[in-house]
C-alpha positions as CSV (number, residue, x, y, z in Angstrom):
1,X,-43.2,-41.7,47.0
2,X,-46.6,-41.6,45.4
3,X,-47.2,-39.8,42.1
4,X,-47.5,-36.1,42.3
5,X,-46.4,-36.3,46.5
6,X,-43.3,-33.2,47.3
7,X,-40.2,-34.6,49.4
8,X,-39.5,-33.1,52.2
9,X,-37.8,-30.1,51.7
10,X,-33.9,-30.8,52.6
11,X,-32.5,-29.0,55.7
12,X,-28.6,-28.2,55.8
13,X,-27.5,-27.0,59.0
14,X,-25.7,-23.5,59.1
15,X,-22.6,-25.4,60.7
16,X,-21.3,-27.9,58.6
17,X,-18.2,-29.8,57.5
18,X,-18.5,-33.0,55.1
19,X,-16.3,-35.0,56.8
20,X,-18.4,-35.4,60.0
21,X,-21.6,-35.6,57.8
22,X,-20.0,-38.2,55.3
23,X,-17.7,-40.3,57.6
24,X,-17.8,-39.3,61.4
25,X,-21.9,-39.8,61.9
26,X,-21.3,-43.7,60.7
27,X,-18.9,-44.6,63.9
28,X,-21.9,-42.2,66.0
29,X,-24.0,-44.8,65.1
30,X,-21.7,-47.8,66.0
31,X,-20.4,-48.3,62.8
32,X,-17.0,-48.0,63.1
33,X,-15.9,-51.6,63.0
34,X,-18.0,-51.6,59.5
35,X,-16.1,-52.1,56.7
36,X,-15.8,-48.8,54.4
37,X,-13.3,-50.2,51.7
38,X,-12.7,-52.9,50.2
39,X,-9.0,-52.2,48.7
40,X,-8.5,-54.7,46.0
41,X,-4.4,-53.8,44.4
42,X,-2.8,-55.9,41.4
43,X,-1.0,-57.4,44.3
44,X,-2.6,-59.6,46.3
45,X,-0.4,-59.2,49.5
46,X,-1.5,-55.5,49.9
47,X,-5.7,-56.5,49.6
48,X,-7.6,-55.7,53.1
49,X,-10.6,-54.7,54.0
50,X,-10.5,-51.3,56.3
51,X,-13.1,-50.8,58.6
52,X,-14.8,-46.8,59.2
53,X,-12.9,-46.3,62.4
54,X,-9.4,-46.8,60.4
55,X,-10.2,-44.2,57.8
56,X,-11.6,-41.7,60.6
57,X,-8.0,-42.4,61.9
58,X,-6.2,-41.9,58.9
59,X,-8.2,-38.6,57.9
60,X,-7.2,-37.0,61.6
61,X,-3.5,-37.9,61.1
62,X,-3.7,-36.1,57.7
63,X,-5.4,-33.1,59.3
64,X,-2.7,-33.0,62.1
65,X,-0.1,-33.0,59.4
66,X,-1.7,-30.6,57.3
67,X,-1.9,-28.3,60.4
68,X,1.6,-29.0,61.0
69,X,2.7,-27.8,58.0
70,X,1.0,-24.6,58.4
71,X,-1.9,-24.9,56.5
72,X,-6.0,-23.9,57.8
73,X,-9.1,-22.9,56.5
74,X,-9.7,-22.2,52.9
75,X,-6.0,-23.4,51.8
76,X,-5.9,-25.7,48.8
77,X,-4.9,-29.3,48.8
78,X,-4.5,-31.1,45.4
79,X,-5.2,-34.9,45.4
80,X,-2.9,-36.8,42.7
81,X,-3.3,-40.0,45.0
82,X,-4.6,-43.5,43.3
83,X,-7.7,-45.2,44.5
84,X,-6.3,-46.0,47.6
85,X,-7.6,-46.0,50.9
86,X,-4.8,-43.5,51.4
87,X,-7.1,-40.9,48.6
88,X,-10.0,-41.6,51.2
89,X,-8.1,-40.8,54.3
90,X,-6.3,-37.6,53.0
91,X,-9.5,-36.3,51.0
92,X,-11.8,-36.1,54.4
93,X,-8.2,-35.4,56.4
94,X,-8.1,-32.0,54.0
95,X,-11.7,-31.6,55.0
96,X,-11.4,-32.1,58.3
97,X,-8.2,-29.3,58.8
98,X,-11.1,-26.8,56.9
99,X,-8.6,-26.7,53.6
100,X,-10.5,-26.9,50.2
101,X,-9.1,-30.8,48.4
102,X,-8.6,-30.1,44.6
103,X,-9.0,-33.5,43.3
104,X,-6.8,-34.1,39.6
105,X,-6.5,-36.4,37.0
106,X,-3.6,-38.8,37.6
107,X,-2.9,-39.6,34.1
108,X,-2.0,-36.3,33.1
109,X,1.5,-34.8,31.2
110,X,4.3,-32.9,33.4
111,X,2.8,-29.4,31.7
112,X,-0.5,-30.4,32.9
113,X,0.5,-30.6,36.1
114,X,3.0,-27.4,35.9
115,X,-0.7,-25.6,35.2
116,X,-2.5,-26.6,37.9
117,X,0.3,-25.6,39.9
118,X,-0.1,-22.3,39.0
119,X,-3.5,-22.2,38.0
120,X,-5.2,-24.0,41.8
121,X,-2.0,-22.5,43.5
122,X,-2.6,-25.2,46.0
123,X,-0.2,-25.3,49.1
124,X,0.4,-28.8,49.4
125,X,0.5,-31.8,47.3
126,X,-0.5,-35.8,47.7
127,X,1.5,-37.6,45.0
128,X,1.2,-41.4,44.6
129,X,4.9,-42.4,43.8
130,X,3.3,-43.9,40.5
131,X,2.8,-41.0,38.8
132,X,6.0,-38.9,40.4
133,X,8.1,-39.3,36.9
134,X,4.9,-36.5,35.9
135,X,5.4,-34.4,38.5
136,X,8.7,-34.3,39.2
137,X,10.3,-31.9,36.5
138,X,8.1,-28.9,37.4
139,X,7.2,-29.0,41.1
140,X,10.4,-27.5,42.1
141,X,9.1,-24.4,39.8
142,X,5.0,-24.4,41.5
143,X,5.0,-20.9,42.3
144,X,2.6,-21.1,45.2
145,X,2.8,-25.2,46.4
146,X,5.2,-25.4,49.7
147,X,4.8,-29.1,50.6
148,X,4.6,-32.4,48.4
149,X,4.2,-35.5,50.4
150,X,4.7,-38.6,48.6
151,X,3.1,-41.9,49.4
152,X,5.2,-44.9,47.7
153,X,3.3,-47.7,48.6
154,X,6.3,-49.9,47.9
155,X,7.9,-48.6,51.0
156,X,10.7,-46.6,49.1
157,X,11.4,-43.6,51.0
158,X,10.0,-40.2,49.1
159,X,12.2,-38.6,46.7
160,X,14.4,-35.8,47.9
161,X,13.2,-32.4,48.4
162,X,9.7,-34.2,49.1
163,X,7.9,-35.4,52.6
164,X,7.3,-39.0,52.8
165,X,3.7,-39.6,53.4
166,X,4.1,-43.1,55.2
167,X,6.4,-41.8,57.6
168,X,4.9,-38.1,59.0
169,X,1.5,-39.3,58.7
170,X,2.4,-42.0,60.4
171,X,3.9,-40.1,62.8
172,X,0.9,-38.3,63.8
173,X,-1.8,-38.6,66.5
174,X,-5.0,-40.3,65.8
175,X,-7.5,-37.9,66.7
176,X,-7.9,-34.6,65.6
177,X,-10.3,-31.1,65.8
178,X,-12.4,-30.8,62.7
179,X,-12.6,-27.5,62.1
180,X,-16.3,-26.2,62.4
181,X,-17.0,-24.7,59.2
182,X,-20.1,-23.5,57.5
183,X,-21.9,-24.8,55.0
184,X,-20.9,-22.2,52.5
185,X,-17.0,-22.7,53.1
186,X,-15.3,-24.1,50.2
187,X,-14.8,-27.6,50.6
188,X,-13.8,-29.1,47.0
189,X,-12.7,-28.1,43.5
190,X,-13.9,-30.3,40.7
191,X,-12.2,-30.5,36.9
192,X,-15.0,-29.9,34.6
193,X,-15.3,-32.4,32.0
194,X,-15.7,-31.9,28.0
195,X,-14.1,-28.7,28.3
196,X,-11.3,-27.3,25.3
197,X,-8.4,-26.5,26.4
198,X,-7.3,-26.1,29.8
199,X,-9.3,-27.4,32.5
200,X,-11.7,-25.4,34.9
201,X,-12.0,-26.1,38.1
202,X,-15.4,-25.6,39.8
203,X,-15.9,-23.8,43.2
204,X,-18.6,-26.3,45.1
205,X,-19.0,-25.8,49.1
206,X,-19.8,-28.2,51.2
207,X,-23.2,-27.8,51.4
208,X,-23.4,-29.1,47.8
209,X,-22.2,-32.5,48.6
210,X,-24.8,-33.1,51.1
211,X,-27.9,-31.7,49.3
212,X,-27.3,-33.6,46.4
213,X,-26.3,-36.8,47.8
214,X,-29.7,-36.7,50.2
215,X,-31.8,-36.0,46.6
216,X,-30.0,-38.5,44.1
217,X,-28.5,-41.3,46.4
218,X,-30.6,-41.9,49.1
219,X,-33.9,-40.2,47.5
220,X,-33.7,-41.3,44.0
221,X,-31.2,-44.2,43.7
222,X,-31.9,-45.3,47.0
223,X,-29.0,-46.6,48.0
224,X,-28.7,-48.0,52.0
225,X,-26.0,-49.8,54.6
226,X,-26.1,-53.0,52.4
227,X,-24.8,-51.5,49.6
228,X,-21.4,-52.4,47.7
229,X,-20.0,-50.0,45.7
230,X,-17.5,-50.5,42.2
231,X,-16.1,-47.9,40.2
232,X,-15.2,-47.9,36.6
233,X,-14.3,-44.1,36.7
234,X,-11.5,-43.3,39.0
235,X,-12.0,-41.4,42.3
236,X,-10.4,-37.8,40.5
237,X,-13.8,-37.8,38.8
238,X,-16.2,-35.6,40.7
239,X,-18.7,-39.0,39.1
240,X,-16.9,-41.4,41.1
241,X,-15.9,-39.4,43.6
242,X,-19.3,-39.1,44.5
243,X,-20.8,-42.7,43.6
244,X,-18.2,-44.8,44.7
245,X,-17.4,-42.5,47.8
246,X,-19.8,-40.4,48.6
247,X,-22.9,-41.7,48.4
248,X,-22.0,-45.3,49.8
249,X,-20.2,-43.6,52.8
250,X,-23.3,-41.3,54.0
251,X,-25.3,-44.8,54.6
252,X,-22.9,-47.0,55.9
253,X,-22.2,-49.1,52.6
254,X,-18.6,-49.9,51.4
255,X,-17.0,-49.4,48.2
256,X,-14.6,-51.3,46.2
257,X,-11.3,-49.3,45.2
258,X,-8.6,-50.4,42.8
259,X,-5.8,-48.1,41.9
260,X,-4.9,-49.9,38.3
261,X,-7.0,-49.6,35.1
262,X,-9.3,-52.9,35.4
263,X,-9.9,-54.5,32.6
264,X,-13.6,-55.5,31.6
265,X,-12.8,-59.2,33.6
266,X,-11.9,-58.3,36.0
267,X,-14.6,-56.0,36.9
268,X,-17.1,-59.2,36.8
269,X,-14.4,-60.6,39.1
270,X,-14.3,-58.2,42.1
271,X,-18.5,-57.8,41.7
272,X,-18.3,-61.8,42.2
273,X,-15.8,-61.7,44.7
274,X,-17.0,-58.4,46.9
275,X,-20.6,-59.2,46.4
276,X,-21.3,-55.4,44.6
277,X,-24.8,-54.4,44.7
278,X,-24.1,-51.2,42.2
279,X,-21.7,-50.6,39.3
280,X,-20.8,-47.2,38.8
281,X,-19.4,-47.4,35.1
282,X,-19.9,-45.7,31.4
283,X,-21.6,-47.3,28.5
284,X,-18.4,-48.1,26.9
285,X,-17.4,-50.0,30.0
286,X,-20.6,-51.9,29.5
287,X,-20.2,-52.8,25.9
288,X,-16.6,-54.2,26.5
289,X,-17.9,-56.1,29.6
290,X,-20.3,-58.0,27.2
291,X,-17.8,-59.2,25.2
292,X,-16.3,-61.0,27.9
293,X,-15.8,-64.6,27.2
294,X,-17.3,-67.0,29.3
295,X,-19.6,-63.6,30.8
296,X,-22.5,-66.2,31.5
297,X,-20.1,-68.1,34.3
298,X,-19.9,-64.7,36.4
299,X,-22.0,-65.1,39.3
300,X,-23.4,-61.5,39.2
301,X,-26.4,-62.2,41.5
302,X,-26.2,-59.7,44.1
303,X,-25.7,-56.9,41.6
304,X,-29.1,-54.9,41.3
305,X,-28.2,-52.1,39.4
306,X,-25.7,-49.9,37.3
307,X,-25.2,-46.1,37.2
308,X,-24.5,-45.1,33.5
309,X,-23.1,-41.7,32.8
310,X,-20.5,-39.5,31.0
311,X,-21.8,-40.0,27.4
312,X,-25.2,-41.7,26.0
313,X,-26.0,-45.5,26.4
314,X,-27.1,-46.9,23.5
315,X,-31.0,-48.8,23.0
316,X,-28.7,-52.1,22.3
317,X,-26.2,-51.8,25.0
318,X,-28.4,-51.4,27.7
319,X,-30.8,-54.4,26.4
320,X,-28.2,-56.8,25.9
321,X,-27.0,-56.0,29.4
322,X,-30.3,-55.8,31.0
323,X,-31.7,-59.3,29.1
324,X,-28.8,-61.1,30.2
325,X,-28.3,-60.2,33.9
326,X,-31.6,-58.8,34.6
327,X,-30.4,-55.8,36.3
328,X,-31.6,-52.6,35.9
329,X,-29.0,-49.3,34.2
330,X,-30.0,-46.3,36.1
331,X,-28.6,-44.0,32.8
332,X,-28.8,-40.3,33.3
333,X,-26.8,-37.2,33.3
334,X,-24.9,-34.7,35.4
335,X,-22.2,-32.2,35.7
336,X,-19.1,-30.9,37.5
337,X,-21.0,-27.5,37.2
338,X,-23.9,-29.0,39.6
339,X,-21.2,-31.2,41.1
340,X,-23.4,-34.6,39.9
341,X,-26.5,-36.3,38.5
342,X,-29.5,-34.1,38.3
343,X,-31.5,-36.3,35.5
344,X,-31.5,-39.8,35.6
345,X,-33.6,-43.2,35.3
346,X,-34.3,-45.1,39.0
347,X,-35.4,-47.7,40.4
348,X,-39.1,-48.8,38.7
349,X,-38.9,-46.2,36.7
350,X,-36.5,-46.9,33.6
351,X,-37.5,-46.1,30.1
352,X,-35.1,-47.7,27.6
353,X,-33.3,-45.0,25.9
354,X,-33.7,-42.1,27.7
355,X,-31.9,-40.3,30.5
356,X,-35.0,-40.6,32.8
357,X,-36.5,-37.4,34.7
358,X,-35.4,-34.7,36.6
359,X,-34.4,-35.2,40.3
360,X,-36.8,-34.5,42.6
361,X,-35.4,-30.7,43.9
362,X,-34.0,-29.2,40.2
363,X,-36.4,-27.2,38.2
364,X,-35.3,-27.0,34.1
365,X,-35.9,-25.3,31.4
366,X,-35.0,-25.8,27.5
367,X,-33.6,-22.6,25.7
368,X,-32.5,-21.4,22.1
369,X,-29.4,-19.7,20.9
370,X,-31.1,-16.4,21.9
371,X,-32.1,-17.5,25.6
372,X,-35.9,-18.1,24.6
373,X,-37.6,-21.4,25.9
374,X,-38.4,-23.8,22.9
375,X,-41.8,-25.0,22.2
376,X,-42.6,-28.5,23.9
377,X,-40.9,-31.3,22.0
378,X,-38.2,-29.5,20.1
379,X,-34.3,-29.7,21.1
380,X,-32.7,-26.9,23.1
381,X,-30.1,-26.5,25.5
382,X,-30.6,-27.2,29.0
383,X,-30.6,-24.6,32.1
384,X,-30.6,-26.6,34.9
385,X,-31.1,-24.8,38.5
386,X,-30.6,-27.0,41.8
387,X,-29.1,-26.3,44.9
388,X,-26.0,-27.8,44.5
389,X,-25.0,-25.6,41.5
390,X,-20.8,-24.8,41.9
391,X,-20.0,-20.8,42.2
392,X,-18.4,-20.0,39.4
393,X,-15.1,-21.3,37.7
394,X,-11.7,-20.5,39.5
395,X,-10.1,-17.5,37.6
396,X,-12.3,-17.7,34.7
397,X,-14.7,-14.7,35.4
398,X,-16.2,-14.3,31.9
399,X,-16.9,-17.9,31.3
400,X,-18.4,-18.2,34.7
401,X,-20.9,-15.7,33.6
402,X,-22.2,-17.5,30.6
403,X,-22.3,-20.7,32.7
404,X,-23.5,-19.8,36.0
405,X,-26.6,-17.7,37.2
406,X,-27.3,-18.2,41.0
407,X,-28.6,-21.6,41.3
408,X,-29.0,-22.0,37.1
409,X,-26.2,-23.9,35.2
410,X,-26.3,-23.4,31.5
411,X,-24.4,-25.9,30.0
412,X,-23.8,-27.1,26.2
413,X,-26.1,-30.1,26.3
414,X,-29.2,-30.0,24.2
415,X,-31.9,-32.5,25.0
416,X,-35.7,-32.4,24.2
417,X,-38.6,-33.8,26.5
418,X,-41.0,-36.5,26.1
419,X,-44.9,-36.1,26.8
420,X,-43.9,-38.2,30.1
421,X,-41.1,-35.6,31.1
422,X,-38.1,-38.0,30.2
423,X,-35.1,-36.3,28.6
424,X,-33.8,-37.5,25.4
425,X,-30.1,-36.7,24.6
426,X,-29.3,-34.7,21.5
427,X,-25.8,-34.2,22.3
428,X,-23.2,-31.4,23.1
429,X,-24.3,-28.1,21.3
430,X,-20.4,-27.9,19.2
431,X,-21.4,-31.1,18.5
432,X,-24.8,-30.9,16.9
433,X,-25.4,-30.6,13.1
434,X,-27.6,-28.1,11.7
435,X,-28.4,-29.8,8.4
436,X,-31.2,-27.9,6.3
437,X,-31.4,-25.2,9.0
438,X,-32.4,-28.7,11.3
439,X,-30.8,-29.5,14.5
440,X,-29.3,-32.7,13.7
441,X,-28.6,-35.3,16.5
442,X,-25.3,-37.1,16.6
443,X,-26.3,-39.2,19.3
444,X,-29.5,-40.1,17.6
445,X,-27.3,-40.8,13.8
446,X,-24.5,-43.4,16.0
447,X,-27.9,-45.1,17.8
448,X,-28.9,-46.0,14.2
449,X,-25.5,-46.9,12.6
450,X,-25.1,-49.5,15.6
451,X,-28.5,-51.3,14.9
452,X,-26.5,-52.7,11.9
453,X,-24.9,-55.7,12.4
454,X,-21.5,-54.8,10.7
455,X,-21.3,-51.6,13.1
456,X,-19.9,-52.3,15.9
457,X,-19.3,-48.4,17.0
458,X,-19.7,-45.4,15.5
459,X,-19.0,-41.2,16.0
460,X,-20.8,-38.8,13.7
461,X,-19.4,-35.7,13.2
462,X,-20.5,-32.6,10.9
463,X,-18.6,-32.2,8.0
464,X,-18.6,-29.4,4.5
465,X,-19.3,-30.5,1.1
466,X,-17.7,-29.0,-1.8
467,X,-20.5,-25.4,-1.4
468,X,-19.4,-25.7,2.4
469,X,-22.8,-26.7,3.4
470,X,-22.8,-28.7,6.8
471,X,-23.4,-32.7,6.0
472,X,-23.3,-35.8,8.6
473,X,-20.0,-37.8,8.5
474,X,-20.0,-40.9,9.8
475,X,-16.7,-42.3,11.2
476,X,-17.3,-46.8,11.7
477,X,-15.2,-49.3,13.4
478,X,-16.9,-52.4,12.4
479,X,-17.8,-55.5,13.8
480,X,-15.6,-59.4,13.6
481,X,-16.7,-60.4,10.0
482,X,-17.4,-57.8,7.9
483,X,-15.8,-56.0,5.3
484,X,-14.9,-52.1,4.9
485,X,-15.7,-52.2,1.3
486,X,-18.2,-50.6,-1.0
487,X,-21.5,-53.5,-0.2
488,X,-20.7,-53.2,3.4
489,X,-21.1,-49.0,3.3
490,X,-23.9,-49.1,0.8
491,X,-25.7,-52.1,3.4
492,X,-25.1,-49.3,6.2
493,X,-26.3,-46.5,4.2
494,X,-29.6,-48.1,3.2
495,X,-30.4,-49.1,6.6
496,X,-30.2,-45.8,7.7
497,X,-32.4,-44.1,5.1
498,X,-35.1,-47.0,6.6
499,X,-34.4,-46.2,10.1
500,X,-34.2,-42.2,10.2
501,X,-35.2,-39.4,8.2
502,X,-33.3,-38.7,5.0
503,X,-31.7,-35.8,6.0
504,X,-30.2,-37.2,8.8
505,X,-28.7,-39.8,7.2
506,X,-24.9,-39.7,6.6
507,X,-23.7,-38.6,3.7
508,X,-20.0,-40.2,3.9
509,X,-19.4,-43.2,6.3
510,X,-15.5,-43.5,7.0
511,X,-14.1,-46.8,8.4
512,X,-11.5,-46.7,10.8
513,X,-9.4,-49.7,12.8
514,X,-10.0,-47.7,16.0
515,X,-12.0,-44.2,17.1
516,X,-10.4,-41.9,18.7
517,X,-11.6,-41.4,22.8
518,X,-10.4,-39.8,25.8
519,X,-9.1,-41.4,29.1
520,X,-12.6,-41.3,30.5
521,X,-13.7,-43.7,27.1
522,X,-15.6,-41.1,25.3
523,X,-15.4,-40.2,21.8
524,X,-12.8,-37.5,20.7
525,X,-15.6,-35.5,18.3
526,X,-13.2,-32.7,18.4
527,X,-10.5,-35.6,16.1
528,X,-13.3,-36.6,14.0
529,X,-14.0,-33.3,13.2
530,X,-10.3,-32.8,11.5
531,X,-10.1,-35.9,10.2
532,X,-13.8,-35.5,8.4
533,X,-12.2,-31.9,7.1
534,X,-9.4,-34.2,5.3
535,X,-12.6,-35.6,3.5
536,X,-14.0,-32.7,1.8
């Protein structure tokens, strides 16, 4: 699209249900023999290839079952299934019987689970026998869920007081009515991310899906038919839910599903093996797949392009990857709130760094503390308003109204914008420093401390001096060969003062064996925070 030149506007039909837009179109147009997964287990007996016909199978068994059980239109489904073709199957099998899927983190605690019990109050469950010993002291007490089907893919039958997946979804025909709702049903519940405390869950439709896949996927990332998807992120994340589902799917691509943690090998293995056009991964998965040994023997030729999210991408990251490979990171930034990426970089369009611009169809704007738009060039927090904003958070009304206003999401991220209209990561606003009444950047602090060869990562956190004014804490695992002693901190320091303004430069630098990070790989600024009080 030529610079300056509108997209056509996006039309969503009235009538609509995902599942025939996402998966029952491909076998209209003759794709049904196509392969839509490649399944790729630790055991090598159980790796096949399924083809779109066999998952449009497997989604109308689960509907009949669903349907069987009792269950219709706006009834919610949680997902605790692996990356399986079995999630696939029962996600657009929940879509298809008009119930609303509430997809959840599968390496949670037993009280995690006892909450979303009560809190989603879904009627059913799909539990992957891997994770039952979590599940199985408080389902018996989940106030609202009739019905957990287990799926042992061992072939064990499901525990008692359970339905075993393998056997009544087996047992069901393999075709099935979709039921014809509207574009403004609910069709999927998505765990926010970053979140204290409990988790929210965020009320999308199905409309959502569609609009945004049609602007980011095929619009901005332009994905197509010969597209191979991996995931690092597992399929519970709205992310890779979309990326490595979603968005391959509405072309006719495949994707590439494991249900174990990979480690950084062997996600150069399956992109050599399966021929994977696009990685879907986080920079931390990037950093650890350069440290591979032997990386340069990968053949890695068919791979055009990564999609980077969840936390920023650092300069030297994404130039060591980009140098060696020459294949493009498509870094950017979305949110459960607005179900996925709304600012990224794209194809011929990538400047090192940033998060890239807006997607064609969202409108921004960059506010204060008091709501007022900053002046162009400073840091504020980002309103973002698109159509595929969520409606609110489940049983959270006044924290749905500080998030959510029509089609505007305010979240905590502050950016500010280039000249050029690229968006430069400041970080999340609890995370941001005000040091001398400035905004100071974490983000911006750890992309300096790792420009010095003895840092190999970094978080920055604000910390109190001894007058309890805010100061930058710098928490440092260091790099093979070097020493945490008083040169090595001083060598770190000095660079910094040459690299960034004074006042940004840490005050303390802390060396640790390991940070702390959540599942997902980010950084646990939350634990630096009470470890850095320890230090004043």
């Amino acid at each position: 699209m030529a610079s300056g030149e509108q997209a056509e506007p996006i039309d969503i039909p009235d009538r609509l249900n995902m599942v025939t837009w996402f998966l029952d179109d491909r076998l209209a147009e003759g794709l049904g023999p196509a392969p839509a997964i490649h399944y790729h287990p630790a055991e090598t007996s159980q790796r096949r290839t399924v083809p779109y016909a066999q998952v449009h199978e497997g989604s109308c068994q689960i509907a009949n079952l669903l349907r069987e059980l009792g269950l219709g239109i706006e009834d919610r489904v949680q997902l605790l299934l692996l990356d399986t073709p079995e999630f696939v199957e029962t996600y657009f099998g929940i879509l298809r019987a008009g119930c609303v899927a509430v997809p959840t983190n599968t390496w949670l605690a037993a009280k995690d689970y006892a909450y979303y019990f009560e809190y989603a109050r879904p009627k059913a469950v799909f539990v992957d026998a891997e994770i039952w010993d979590a599940v199985e002291p408080v389902f018996r007490d989940a106030p609202h869920t009739k019905h957990v089907i287990v799926l042992d893919r061992s072939g064990k039958p499901a525990p008692k007081g359970t339905i075993d997946y393998r056997a009544r979804v087996g047992a069901q025909p393999k075709t099935a009515k979709t039921e014809p709702t509207y574009r403004d049903d609910f069709s999927t519940w998505l765990s926010s991310s970053g979140s204290t405390g409990d988790p929210k869950c965020v009320v999308h439709m199905h409309h959502d899906f569609v609009w945004n896949t049609i602007a980011y996927a095929q619009r901005t990332i332009k994905l197509t038919a010969k597209d191979i998807t991996l995931g690092a992120p597992k399929l519970f994340f709205g992310y890779a839910l979309a990326s490595n589902m979603l968005f391959p799917f509405s072309v006719g691509g495949a994707c590439v599903l494991a249900p174990h943690r990979l480690a950084p090998r062997e996600y150069l293995e399956l992109i050599e093996q399966y021929r994977v056009t696009q990685l879907v991964t986080v920079p931390t998965a990037i950093a650890k797949m350069l440290k591979v040994e032997d990386i340069e023997h990968f053949d890695l030729s068919t791979l055009h392009s990564l999609i980077s999210a969840g936390e920023a991408l650092p300069a030297r990251v994404y130039r060591d990857f980009t140098e060696r490979f020459g294949v493009e990171i498509y870094d950017g930034i979305g949110s459960a709130e607005m179900f996925h990426v709304y600012i990224t970089n794209r194809p011929g369009d990538v400047k090192e760094g940033s998060l890239g611009r807006v997607v064609e169809g969202y409108t921004y704007k960059l506010v204060d503390d008091d709501g007022a738009v900053v002046p162009s060039g400073e840091i504020g927090t980002l309103v973002i308003t698109g159509p595929s904003a969520g409606q609110c958070y489940w049983r959270m009304r006044d924290k749905s109204r500080e998030t959510f206003f029509g089609d505007s999401v305010k979240g905590g991220d502050k950016f500010h914008v280039d000249d050029d209209g690229y968006f430069w990561y400041c970080g999340r606003g609890d995370d941001m420093m005000k040091v001398s009444g400035v905004y100071v950047s974490p983000v911006e602090v750890e992309n300096c401390l790792i420009g010095h060869p003895a840092v190999h990562e970094s978080g920055v956190v604000g910390g109190r001096d001894t007058d309890g004014l805010e100061r930058v804490v710098a928490f440092v695992e260091l790099a093979d060969g070097h020493d945490s002693d008083e040169s090595t901190k001083a060598s770190i320091l000095a660079f910094c003062r040459d690299t960034i303004a004074m006042f940004k430069t840490p005050r303390e630098i802390v060396f640790v064996d390991t940070l702390p990070r959540t599942d997902t790989g980010k950084i646990r600024r939350a634990a630096l925070r009470e470890l850095a009080k320890g230090k004043q």
